[in-house]
ROROSE-164843 format. One line per 8 residues: their letters; for each residue x, y, z of N, C-alpha, C, O, CB. Coordinates in pm, 1 decimal, always signed. Glycine has a CB too. Layout:
// residues N
A) X:Y:Z:X:Y:Z:X:Y:Z:X:Y:Z:X:Y:Z; ...;
// end
This chain:
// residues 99
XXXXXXXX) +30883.9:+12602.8:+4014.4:+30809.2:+12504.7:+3937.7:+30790.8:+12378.1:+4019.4:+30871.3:+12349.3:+4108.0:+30880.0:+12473.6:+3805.3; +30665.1:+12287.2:+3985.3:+30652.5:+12182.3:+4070.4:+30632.9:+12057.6:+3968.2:+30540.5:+12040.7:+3888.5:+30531.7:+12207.4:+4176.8; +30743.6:+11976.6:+3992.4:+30712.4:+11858.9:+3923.7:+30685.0:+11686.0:+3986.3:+30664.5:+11584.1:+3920.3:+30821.7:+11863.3:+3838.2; +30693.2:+11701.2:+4115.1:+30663.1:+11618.8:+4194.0:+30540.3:+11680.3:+4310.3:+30527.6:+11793.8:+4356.1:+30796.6:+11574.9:+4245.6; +30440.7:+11526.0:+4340.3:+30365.2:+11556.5:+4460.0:+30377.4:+11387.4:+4508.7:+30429.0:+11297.7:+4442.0:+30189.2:+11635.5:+4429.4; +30291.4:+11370.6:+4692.2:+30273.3:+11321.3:+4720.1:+30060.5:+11265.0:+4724.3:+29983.4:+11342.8:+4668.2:+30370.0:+11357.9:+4789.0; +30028.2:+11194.5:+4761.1:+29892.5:+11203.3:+4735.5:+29875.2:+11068.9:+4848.7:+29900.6:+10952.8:+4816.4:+29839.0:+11188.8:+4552.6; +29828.9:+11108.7:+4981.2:+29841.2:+11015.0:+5074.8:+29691.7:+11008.1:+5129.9:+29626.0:+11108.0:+5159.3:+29955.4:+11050.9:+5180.4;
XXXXXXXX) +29660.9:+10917.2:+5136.7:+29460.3:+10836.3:+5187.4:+29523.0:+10815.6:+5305.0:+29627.3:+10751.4:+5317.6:+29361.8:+10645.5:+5098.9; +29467.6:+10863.8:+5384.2:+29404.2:+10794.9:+5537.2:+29307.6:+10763.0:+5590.7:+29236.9:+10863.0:+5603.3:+29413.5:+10839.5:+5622.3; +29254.9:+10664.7:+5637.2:+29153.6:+10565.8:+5693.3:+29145.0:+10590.3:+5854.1:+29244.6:+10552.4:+5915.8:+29201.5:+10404.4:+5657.6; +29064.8:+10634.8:+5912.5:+29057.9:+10642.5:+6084.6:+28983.0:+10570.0:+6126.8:+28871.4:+10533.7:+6089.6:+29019.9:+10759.5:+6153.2; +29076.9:+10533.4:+6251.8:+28971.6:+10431.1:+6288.4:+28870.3:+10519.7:+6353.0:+28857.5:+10641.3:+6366.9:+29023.9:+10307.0:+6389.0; +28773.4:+10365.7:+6402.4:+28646.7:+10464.3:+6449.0:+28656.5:+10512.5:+6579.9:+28699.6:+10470.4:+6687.3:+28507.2:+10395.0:+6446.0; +28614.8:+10591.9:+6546.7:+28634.4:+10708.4:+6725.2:+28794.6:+10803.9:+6722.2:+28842.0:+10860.3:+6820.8:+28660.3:+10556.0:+6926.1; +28845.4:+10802.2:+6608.0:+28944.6:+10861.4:+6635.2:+28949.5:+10951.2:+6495.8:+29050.9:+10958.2:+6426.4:+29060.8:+10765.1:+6675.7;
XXXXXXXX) +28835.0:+11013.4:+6467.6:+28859.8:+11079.6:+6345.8:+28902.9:+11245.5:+6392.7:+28970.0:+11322.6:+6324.1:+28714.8:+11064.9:+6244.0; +28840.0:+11275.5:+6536.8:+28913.0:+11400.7:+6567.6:+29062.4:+11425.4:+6581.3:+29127.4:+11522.1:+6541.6:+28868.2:+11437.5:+6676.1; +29109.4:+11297.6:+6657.6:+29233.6:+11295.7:+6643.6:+29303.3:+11307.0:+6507.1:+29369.2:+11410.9:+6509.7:+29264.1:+11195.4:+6700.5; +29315.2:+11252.8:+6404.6:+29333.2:+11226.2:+6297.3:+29311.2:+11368.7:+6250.6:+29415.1:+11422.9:+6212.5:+29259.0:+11115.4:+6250.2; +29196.5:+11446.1:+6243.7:+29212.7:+11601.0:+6195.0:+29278.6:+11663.0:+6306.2:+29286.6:+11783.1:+6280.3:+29068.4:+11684.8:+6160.9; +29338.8:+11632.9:+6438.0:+29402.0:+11756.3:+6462.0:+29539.6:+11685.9:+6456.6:+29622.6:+11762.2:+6506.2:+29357.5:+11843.2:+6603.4; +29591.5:+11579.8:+6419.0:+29713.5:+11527.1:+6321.3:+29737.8:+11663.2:+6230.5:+29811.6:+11761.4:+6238.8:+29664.2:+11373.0:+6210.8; +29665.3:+11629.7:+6165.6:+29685.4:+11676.8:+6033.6:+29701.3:+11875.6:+6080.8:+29801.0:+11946.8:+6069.1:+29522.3:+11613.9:+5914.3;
XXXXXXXX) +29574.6:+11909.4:+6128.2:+29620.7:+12066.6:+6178.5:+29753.4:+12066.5:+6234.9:+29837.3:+12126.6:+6167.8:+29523.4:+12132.2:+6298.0; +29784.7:+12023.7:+6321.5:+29910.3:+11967.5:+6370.2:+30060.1:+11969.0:+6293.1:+30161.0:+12010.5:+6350.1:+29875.8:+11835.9:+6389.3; +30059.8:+11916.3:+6152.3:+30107.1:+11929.5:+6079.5:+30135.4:+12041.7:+5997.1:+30258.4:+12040.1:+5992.2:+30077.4:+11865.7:+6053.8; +30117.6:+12085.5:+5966.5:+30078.8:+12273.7:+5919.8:+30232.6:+12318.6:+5937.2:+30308.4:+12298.4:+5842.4:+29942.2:+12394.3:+6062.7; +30279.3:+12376.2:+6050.1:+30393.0:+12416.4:+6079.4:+30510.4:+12333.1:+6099.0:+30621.3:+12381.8:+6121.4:+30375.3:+12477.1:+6168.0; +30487.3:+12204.6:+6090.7:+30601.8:+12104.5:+6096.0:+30624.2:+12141.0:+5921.8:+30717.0:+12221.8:+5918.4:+30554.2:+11911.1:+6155.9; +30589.6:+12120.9:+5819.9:+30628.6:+12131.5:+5703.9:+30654.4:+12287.8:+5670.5:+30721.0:+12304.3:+5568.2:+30533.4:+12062.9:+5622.2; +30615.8:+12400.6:+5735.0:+30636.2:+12483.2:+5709.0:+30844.3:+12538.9:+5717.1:+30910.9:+12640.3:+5696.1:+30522.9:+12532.5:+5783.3;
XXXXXXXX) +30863.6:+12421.3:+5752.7:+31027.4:+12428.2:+5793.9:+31092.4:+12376.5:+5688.5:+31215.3:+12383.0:+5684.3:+31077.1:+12344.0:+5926.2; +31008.7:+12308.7:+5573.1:+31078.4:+12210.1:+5450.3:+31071.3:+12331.0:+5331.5:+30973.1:+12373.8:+5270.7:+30967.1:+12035.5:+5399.7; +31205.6:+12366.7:+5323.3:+31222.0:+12424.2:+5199.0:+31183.0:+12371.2:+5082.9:+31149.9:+12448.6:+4993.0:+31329.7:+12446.1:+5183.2; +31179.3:+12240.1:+5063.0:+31143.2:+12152.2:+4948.7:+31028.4:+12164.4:+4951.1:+30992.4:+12174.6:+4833.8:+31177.8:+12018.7:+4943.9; +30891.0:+12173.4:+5058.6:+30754.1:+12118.4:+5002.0:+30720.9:+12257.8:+4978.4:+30703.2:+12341.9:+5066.6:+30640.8:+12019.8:+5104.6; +30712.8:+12278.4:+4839.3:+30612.9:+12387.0:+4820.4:+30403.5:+12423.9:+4861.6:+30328.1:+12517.7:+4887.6:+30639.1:+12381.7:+4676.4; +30402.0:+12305.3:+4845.3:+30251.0:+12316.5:+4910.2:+30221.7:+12212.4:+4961.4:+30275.7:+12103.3:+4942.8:+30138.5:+12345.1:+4825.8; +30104.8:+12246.1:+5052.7:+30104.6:+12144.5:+5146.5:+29925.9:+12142.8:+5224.5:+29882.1:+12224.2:+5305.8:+30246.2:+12185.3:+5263.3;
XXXXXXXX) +29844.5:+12007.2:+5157.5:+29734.2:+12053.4:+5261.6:+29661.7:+11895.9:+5299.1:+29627.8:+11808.1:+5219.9:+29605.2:+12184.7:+5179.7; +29655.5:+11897.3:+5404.2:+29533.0:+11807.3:+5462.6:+29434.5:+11847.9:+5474.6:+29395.1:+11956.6:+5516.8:+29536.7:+11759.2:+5569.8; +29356.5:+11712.5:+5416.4:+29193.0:+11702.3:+5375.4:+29100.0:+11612.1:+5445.1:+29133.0:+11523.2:+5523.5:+29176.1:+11656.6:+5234.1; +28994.7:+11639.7:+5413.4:+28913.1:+11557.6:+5459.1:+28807.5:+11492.2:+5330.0:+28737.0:+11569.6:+5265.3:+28844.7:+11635.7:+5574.4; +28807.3:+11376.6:+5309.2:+28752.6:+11279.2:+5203.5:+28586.9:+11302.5:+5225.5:+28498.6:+11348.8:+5153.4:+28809.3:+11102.1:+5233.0; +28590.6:+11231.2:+5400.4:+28467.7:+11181.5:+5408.6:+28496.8:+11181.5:+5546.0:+28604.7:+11220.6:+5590.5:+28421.8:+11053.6:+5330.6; +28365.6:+11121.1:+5643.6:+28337.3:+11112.0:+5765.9:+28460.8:+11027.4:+5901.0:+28470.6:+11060.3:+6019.2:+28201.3:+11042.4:+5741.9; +28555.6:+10891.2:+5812.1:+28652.6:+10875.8:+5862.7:+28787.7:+10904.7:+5750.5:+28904.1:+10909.1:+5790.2:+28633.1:+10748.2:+5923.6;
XXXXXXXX) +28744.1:+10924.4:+5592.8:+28856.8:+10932.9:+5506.1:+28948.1:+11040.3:+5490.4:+28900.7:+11120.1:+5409.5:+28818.1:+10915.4:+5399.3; +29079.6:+11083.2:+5541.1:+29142.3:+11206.5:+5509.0:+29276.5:+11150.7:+5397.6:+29315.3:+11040.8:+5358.1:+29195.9:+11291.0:+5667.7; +29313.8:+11280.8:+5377.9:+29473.8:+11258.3:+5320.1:+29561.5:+11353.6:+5342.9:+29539.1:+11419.7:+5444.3:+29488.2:+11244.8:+5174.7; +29653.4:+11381.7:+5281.7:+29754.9:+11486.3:+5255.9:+29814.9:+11490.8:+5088.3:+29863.7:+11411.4:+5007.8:+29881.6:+11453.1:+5365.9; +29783.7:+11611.4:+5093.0:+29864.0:+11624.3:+4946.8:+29935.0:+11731.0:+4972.5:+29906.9:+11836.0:+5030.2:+29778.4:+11646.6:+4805.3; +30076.8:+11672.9:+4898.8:+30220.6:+11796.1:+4887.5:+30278.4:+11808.0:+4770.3:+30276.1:+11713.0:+4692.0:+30354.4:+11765.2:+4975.9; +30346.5:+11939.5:+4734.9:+30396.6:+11925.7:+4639.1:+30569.7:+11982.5:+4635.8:+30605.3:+12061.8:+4723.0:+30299.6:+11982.7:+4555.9; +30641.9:+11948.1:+4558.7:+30786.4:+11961.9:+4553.9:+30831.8:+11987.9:+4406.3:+30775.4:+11957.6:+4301.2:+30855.1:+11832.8:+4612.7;
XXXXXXXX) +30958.4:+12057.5:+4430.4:+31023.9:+12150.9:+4282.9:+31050.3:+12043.3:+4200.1:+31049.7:+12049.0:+4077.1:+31184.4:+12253.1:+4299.4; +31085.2:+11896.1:+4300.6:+31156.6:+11793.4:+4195.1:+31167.6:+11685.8:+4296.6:+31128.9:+11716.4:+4409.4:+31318.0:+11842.2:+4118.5; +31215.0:+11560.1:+4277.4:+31216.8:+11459.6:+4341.8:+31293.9:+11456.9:+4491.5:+31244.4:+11397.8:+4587.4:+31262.8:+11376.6:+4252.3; +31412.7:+11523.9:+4497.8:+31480.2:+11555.0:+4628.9:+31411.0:+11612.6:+4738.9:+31423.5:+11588.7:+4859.0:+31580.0:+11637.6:+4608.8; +31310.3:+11719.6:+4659.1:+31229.7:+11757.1:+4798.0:+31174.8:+11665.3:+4840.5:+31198.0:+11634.9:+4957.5:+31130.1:+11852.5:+4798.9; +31077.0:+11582.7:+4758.8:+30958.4:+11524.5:+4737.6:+31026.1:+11346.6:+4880.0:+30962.3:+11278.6:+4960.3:+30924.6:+11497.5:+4502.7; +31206.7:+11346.3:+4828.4:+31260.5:+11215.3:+4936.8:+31265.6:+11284.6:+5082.1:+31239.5:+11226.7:+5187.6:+31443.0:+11145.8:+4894.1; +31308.9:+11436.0:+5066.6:+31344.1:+11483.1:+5196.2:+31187.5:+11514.0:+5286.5:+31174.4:+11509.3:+5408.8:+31447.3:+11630.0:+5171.6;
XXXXXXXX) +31097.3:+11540.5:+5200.9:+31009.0:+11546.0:+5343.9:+30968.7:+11368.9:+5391.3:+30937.9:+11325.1:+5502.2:+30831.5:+11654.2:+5307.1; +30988.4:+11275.6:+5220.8:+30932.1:+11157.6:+5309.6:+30996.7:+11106.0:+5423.5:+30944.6:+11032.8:+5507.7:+30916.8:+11047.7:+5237.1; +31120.0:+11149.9:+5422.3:+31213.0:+11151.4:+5520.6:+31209.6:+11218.0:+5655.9:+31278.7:+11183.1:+5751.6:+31304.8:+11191.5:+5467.2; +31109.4:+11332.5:+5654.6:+31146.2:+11436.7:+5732.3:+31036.9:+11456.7:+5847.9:+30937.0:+11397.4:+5807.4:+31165.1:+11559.2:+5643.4; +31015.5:+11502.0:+5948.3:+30944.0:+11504.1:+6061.8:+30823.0:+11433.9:+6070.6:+30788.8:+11331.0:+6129.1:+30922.2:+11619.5:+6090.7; +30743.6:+11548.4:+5968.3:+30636.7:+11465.6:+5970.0:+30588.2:+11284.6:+5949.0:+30521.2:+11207.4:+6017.7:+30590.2:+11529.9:+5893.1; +30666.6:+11271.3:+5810.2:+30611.4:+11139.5:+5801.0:+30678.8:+11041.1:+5919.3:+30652.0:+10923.0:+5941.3:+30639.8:+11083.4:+5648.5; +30782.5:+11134.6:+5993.6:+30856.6:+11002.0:+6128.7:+30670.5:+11003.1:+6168.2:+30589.1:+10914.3:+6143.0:+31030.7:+11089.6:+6327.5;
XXXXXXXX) +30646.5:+11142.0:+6239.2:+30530.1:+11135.0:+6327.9:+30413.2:+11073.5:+6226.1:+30355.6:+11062.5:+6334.4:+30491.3:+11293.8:+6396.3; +30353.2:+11040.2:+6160.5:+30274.8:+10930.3:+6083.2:+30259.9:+10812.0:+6125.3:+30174.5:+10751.0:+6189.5:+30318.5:+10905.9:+5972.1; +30409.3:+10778.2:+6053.6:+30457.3:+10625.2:+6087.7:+30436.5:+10605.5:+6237.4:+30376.4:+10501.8:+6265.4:+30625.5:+10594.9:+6050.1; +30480.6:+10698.1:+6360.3:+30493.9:+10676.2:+6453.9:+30322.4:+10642.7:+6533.9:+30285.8:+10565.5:+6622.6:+30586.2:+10781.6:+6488.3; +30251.0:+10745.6:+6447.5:+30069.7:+10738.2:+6486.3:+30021.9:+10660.5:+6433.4:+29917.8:+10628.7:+6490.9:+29972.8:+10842.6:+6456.9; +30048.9:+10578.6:+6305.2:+30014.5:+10456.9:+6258.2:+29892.0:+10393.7:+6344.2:+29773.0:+10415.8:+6366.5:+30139.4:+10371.2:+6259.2; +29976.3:+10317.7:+6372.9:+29855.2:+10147.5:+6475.9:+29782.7:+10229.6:+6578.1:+29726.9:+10148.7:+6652.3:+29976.3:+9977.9:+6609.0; +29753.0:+10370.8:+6623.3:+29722.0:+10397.6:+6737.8:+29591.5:+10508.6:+6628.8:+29479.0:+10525.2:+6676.1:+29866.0:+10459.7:+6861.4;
XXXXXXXX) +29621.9:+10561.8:+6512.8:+29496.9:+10635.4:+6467.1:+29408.8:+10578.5:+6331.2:+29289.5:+10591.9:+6304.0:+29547.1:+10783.4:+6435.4; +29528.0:+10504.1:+6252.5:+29461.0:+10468.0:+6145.2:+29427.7:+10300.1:+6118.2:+29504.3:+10206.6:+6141.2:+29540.1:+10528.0:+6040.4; +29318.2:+10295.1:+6073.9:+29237.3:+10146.2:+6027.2:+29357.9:+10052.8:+5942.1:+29378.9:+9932.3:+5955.4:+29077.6:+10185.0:+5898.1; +29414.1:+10129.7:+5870.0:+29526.4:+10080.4:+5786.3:+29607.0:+10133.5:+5731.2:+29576.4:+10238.8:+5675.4:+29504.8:+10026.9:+5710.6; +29728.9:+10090.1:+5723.6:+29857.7:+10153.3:+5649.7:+29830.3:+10268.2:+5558.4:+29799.5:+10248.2:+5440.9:+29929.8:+10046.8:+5560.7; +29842.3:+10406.7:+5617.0:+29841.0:+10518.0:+5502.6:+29909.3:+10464.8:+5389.2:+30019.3:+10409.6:+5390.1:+29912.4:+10656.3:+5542.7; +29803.7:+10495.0:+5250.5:+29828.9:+10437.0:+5101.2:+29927.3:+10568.4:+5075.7:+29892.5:+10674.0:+5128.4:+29667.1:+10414.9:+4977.7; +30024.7:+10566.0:+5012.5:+30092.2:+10718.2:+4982.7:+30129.8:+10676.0:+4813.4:+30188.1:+10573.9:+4777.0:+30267.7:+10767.4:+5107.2;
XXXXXXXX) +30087.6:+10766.0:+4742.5:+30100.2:+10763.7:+4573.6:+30220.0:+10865.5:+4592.1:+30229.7:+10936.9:+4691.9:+29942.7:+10826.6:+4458.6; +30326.9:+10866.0:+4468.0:+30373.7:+10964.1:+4412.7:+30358.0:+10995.0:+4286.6:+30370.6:+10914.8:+4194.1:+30470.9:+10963.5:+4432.0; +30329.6:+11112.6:+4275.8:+30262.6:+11133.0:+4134.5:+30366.6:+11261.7:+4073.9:+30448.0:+11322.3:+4143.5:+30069.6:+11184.3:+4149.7; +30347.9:+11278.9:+3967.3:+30385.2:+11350.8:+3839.1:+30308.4:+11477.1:+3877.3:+30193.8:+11462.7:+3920.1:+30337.5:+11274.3:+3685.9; +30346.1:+11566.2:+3869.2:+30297.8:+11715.2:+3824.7:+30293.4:+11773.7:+3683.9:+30390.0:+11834.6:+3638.0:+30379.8:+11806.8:+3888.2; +30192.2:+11756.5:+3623.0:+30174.3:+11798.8:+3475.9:+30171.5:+11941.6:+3451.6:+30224.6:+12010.6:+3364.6:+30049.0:+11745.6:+3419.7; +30084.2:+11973.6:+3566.1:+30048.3:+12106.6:+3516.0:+30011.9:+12211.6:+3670.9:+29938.9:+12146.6:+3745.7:+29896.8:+12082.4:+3397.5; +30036.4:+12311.1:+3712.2:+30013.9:+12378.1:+3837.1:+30010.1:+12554.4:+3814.4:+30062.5:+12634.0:+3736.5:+30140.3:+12326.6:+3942.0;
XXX) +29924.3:+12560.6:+3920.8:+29923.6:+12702.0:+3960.9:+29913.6:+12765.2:+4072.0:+29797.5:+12780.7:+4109.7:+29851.9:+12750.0:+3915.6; +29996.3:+12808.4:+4139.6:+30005.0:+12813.0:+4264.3:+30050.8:+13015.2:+4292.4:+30044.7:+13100.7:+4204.1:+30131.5:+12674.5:+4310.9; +30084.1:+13033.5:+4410.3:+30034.8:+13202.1:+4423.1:+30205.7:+13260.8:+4427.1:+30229.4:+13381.2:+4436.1:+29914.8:+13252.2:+4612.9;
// end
């Protein structure tokens, strides 16, 4: 069951929106190691807008990935890919269906 997600906007700067999607491809198998995130996908908004959305059984997963590889490597790509501070929501899981 999933009762926690994350819901994260990213802003690229300009000229670096390839980078920024192969971030995110990039990412794929780093979370594939978190027992906690049950799902997991990066998107694309718009022409520089992406995000990530994840989801977790309950709040512990939901601290351990903010904790966990990936978001080091984020924080760490920060000032060098994005226009501004990735916005990161945590949200409620009402309702899901997953495979």
């Amino acid at each position: 069951m999933v009762t926690s997600a994350l819901l994260v906007i990213l802003a690229a700067k300009p000229g670096k929106e390839a980078e920024v999607e192969a971030f995110l491809r990039n990412g794929q198998p780093i979370v594939q190691n978190e027992p906690g995130t049950v799902a997991w996908f990066g998107v694309r908004f718009g022409p520089s807008t992406f995000g990530i959305f994840d989801a977790f059984p309950d709040e512990a997963g939901r601290q351990a990935h903010l904790s966990g590889l990936l978001a080091a490597a984020l924080s760490e790509r920060t000032p060098e890919l994005f226009a501004s501070p990735p916005r990161i929501e945590a949200l409620d899981v009402l309702a899901a269906k997953l495979p």
